[in-house]
C-alpha positions as CSV (number, residue, x, y, z in Angstrom):
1,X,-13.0,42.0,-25.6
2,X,-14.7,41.1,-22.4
3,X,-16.5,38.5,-23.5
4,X,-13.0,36.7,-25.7
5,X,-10.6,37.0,-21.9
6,X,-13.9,34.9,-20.1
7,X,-13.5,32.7,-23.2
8,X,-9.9,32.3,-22.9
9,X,-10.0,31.6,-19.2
10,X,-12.4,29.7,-19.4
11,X,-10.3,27.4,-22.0
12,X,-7.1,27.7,-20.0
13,X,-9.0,26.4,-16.3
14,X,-10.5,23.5,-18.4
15,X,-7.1,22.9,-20.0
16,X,-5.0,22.8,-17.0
17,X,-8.3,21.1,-14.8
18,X,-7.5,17.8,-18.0
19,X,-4.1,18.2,-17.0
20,X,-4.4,18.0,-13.6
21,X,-6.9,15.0,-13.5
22,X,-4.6,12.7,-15.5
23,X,-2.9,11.2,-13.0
24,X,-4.2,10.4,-9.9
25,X,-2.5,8.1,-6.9
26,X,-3.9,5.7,-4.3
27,X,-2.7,4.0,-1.4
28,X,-4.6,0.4,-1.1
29,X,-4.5,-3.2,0.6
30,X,-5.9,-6.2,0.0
31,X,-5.8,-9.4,1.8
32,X,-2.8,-11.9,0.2
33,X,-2.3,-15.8,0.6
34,X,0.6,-17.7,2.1
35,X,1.9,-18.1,-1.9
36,X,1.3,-14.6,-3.0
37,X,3.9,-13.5,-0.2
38,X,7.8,-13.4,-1.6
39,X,9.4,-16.1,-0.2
40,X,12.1,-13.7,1.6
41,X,9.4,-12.0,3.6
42,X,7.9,-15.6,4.8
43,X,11.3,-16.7,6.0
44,X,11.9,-13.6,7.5
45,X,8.8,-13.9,9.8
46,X,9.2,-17.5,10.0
47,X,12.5,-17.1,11.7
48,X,11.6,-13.8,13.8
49,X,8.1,-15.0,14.9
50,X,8.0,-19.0,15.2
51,X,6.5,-18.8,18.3
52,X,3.2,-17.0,17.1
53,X,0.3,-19.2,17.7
54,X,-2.1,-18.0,15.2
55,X,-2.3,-18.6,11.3
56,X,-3.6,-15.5,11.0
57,X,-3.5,-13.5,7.6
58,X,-1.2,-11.5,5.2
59,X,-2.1,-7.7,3.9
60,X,-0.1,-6.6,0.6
61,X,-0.1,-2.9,1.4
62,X,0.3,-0.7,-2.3
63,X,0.2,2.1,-4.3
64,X,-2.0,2.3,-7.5
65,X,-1.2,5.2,-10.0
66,X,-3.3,5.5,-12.5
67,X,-1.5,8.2,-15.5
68,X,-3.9,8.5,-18.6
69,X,-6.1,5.5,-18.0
70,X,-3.2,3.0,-17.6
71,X,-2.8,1.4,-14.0
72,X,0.6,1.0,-12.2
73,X,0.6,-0.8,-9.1
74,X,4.0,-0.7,-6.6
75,X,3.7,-3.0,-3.8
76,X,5.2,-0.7,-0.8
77,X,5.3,-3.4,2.5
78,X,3.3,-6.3,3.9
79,X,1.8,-7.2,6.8
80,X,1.1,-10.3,9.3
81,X,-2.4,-9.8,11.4
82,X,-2.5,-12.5,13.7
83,X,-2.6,-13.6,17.6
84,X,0.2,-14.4,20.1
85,X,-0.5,-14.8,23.9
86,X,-4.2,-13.9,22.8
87,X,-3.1,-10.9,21.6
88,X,-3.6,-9.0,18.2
89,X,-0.3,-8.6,16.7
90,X,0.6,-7.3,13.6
91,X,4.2,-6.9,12.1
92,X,5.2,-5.0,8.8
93,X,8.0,-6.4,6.7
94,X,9.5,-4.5,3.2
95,X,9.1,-6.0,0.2
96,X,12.7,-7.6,0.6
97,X,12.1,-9.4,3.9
98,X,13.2,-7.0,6.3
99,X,10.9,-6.4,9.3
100,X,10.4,-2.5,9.8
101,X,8.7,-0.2,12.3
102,X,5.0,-0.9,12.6
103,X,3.5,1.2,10.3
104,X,-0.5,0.2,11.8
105,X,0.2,0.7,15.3
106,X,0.0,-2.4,17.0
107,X,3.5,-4.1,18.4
108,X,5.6,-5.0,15.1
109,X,9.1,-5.9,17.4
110,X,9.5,-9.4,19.5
């Protein structure tokens, strides 16, 4: 009897442990060029930020959800790394264009 409840634990802990395991979710960037950037959030910071002097570079910040093998990937915001005044900037814009609250903690308003 002893011996059949260890078994059946056993079998429910590696059961629900399967389970558990299938679905697991990341939070990830990678570096983006000018043309992988939706055009709404380049005007955007063209218009907000013409005066920034450096080129700099574009982060696509996203979420990768991986449920039974099969990846998902939801892009969440982006952001511009850059100089102005010889200073690091970086500003965070939604998916849509619109510039939010720095979410990196470096200045994100003009």
């Amino acid at each position: 009897m002893k011996k059949a409840l260890i078994i059946g634990l056993f079998a429910l802990f590696v059961c629900g442990g399967t389970a558990f395991a299938q679905q697991s979710t990341f939070a990830k960037s990678k570096k983006v060029t000018d043309s992988e950037v939706p055009v709404a959030v380049v005007k955007a910071f063209q218009q907000d930020h013409a005066d920034v002097q450096d080129k700099g570079f574009w982060k696509l910040h996203y979420t990768e959800t991986i449920t039974n093998g099969k990846s998902t990937f939801v892009p969440e915001y982006y952001t511009f790394n850059g100089k102005k005044d010889g200073e690091k900037v970086v500003y965070t814009y939604s998916t849509a264009g619109v510039q939010e609250a720095n979410k990196t903690g470096s200045n994100s308003r003009k």
